[in-house]
C-alpha positions as CSV (number, residue, x, y, z in Angstrom):
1,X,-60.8,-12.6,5.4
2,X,-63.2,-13.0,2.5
3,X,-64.2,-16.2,1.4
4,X,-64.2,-18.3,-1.9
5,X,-67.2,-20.1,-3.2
6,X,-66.1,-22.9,-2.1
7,X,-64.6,-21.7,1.6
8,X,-68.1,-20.9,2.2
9,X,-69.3,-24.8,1.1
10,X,-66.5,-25.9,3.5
11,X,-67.0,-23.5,6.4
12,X,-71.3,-24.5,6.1
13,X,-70.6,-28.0,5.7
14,X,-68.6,-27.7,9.4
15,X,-71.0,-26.0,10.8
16,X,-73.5,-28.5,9.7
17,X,-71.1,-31.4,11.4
18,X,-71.1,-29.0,14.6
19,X,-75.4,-29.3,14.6
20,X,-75.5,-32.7,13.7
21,X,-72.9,-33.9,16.6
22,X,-75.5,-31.8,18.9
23,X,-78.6,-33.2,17.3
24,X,-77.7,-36.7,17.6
25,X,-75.7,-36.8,20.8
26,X,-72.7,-38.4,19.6
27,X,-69.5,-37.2,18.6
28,X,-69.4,-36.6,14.5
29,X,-66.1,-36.9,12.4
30,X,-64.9,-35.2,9.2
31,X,-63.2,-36.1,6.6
32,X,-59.3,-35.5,6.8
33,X,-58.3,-31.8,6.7
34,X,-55.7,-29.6,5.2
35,X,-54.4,-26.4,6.5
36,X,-56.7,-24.2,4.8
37,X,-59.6,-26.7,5.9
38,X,-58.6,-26.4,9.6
39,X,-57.9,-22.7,9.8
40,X,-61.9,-22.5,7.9
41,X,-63.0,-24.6,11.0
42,X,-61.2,-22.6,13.6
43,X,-62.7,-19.7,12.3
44,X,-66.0,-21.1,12.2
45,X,-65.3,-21.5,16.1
46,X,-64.0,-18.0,16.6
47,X,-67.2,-16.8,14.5
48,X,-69.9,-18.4,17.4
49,X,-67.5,-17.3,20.0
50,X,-65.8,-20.3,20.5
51,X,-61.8,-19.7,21.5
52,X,-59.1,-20.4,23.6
53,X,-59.3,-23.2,25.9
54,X,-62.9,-23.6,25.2
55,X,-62.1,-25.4,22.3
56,X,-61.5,-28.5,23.3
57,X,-64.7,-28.8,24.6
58,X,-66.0,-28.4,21.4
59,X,-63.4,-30.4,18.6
60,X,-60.4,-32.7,18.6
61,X,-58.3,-33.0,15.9
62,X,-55.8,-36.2,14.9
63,X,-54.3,-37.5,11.5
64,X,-53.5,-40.8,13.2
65,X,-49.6,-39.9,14.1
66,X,-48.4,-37.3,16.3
67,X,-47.8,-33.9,14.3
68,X,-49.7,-35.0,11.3
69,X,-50.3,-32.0,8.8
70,X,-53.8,-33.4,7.7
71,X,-56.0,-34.4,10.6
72,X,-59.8,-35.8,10.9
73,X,-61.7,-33.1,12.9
74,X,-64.0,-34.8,15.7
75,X,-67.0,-32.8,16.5
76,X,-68.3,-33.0,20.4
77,X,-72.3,-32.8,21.1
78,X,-72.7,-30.8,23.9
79,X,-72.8,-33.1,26.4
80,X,-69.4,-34.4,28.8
81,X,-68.6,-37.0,25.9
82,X,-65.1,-38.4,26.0
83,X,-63.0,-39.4,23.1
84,X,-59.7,-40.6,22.6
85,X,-57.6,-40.7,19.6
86,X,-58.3,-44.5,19.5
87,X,-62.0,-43.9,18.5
88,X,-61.1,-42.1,15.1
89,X,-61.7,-43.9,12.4
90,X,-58.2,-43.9,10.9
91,X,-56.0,-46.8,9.5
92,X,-52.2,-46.7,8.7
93,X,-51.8,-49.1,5.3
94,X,-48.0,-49.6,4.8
95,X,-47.1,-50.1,1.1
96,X,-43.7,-51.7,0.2
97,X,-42.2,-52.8,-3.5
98,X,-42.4,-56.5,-3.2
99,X,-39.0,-56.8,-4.9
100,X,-36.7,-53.8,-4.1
101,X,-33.8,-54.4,-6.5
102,X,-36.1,-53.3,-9.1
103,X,-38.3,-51.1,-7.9
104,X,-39.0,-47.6,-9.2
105,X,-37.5,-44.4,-7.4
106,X,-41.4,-43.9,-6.3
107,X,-42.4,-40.5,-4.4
108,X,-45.1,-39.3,-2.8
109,X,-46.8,-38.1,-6.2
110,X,-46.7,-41.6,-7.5
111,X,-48.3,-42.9,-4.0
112,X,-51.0,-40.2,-3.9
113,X,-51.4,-41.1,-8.1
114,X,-52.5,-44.3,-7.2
115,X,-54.7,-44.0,-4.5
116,X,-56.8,-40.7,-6.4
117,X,-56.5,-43.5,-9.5
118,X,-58.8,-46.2,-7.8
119,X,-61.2,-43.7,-6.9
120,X,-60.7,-42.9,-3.2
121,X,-61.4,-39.1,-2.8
122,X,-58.1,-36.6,-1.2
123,X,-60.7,-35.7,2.4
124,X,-60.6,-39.6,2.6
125,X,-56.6,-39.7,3.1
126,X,-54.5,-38.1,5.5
127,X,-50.6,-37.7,5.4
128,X,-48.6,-39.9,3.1
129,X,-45.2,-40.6,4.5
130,X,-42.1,-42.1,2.5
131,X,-39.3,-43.8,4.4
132,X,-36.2,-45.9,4.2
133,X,-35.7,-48.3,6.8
134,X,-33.4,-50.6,8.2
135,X,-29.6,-51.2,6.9
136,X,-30.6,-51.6,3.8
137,X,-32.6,-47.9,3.6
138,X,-35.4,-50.1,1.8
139,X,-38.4,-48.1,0.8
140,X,-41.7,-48.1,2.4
141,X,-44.9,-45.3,1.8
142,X,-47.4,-45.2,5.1
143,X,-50.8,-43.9,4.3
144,X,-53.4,-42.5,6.7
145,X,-56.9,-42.7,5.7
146,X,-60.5,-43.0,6.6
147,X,-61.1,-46.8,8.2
148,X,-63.8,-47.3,5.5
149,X,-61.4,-47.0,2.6
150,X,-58.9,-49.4,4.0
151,X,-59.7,-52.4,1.9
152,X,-59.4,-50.3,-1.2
153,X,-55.9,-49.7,-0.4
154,X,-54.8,-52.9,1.3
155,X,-56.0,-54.0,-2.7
156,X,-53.0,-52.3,-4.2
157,X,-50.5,-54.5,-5.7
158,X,-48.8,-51.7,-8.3
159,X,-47.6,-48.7,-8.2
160,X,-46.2,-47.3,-11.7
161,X,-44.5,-50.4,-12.7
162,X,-43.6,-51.9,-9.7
163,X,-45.4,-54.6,-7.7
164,X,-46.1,-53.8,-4.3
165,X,-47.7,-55.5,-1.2
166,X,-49.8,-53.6,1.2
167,X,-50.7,-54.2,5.1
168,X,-52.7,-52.7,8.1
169,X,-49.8,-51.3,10.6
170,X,-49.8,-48.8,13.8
171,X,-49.7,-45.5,12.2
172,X,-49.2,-43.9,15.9
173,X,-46.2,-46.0,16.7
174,X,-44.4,-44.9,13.0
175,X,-41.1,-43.3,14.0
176,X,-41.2,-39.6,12.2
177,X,-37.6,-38.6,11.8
178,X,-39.0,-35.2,10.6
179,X,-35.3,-33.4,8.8
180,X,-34.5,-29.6,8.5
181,X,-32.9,-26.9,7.1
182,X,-32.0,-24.4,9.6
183,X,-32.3,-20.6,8.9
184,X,-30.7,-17.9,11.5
185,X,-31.4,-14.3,12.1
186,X,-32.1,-11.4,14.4
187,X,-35.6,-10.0,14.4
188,X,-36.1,-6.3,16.8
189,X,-39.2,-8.4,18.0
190,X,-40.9,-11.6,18.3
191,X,-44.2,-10.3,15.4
192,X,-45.2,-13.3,13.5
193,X,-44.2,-10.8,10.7
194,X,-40.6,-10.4,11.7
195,X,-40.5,-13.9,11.9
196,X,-41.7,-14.8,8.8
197,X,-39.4,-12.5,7.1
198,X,-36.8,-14.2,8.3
199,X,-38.0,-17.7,7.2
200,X,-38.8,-16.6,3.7
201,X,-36.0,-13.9,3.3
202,X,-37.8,-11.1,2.3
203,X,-39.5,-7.8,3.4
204,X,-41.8,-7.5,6.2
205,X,-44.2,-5.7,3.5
206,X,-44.1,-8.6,1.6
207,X,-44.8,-10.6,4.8
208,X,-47.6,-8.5,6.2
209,X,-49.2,-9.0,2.2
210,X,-48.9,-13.2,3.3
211,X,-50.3,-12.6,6.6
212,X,-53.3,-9.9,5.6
213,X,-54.3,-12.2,2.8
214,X,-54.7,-15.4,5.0
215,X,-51.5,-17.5,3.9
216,X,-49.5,-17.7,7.3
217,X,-50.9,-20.4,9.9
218,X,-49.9,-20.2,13.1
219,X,-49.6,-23.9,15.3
220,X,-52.0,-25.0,12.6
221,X,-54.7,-22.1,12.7
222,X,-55.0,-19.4,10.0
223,X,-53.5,-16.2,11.3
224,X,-54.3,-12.6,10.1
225,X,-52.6,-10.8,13.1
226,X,-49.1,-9.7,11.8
227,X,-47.8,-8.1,15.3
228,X,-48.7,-11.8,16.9
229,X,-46.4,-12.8,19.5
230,X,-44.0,-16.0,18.7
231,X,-43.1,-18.2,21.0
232,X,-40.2,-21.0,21.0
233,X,-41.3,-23.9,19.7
234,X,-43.9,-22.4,17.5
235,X,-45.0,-24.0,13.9
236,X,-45.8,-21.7,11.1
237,X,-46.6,-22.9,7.8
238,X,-46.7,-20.3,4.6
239,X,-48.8,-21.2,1.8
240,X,-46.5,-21.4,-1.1
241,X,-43.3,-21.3,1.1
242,X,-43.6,-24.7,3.2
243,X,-43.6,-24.9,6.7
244,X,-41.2,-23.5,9.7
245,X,-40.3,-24.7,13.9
246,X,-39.0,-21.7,15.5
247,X,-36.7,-22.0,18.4
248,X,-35.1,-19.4,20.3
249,X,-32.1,-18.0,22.0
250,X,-30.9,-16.5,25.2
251,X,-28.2,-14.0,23.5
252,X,-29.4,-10.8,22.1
253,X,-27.4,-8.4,20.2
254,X,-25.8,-5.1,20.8
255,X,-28.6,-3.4,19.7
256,X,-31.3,-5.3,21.5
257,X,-31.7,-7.5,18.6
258,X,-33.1,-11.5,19.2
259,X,-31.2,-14.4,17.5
260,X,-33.4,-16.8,15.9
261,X,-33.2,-20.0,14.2
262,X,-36.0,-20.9,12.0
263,X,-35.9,-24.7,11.4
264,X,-37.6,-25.1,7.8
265,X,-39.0,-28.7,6.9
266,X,-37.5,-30.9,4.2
């Protein structure tokens, strides 16, 4: 996979993380990571021969809930050093309209608007959630970010035109009620291609286009391999498409055929 100008900043500023966790002895953070970002450090990884369960020796990963999308990448020295998702340097700052009866409908464009708007930069913040709680379904936005830019945010009193109050909360104890939209099919095989062309309705040409051109990650890391076996349980996003839980089943069809559901996120 060839990269961009900027890829190559990213994937030499990792690697510069990777030698300054060794250099000082101490584990090194990043800044919160995308897809795309992750699947760059993954491959930096793969590129010094770094795989499989060796990994974890070397990085940990966490967005400061379980499952989150964007996630701080914690670089190990080499050295038995032990850290736990409580030493990342993420806050959870929930944000609610002081009055709801006339609050705007606000979305996670307007959330992000505001926080970009008072100068905190996107690798600073993590996922933003929107929910409706309680009886009432009354509105709240959770954002993850970087400890340091905490104050910033608990400073927010506005968001379009509605007043807002913001607080420190436990980001890891947020109930996720993550909804989908299921898709069935039959694939002849379990290929990350077949898959995927059943999650985005189209061909497996068009599929194997997505996967040679480095669109398709696979459980979060960037996947270039379109006969790559998929397991139940299995997360693949698609760059343009959105993002995909696969689950299997025991029937197969009269001509060998496996039923799958593809469980798309909304």
């Amino acid at each position: 996979m060839d990269l961009s100008k900027e890829e190559q900043i990213l994937y030499r500023h990792f690697d510069d993380l990777i030698k300054l966790a060794d250099r000082r002895g101490t584990p090194v953070f990043s800044g919160f990571a995308g897809l795309n970002e992750m699947g760059l450090m993954y491959k930096l990884l793969e590129d010094k021969g770094i795989t499989g369960e060796l990994v974890k020796n070397y990085v940990i990963t966490f967005g400061g809930y379980p499952y989150a999308e964007r996630q701080i990448v914690c670089f190990l020295p080499n050295t038995l050093y032990k850290v736990g998702y409580e030493d990342f340097p993420v806050d959870c700052v929930r944000i609610r309209p002081v009055n709801h009866k006339f609050c705007d409908a606000l979305t996670h464009r307007d959330f992000l608007g505001t926080v970009m708007n008072i100068g905190i930069e996107r690798d600073q913040i993590g996922d933003i959630i929107i929910k409706r709680e309680g009886e009432n379904q009354l509105l709240s936005g959770y954002i993850f970010c970087r400890n340091d830019k905490t104050p910033l945010l608990i400073d927010i009193t506005r968001i379009r035109h509605t007043a807002v109050h913001a607080e420190i909360t436990d980001g890891t104890l947020l109930e996720y009620g993550q909804k989908y939209k299921d898709i069935t099919g039959s694939v002849s095989s379990m290929r990350l291609d077949a898959v995927v062309s059943v999650a985005v309705k189209t061909s497996r040409s068009k599929c194997l286009a997505l996967v040679k051109e480095g669109s398709i990650f696979l459980n979060g890391r960037c996947c270039t391999e379109g006969s790559k076996n998929i397991s139940g349980g299995d997360v693949i996003s698609i760059r343009g498409y959105g993002k995909y839980k696969i689950e299997l089943s025991q029937s197969v069809t009269k001509k060998g055929r496996y039923h799958i559901t593809v469980k798309q996120y909304i």
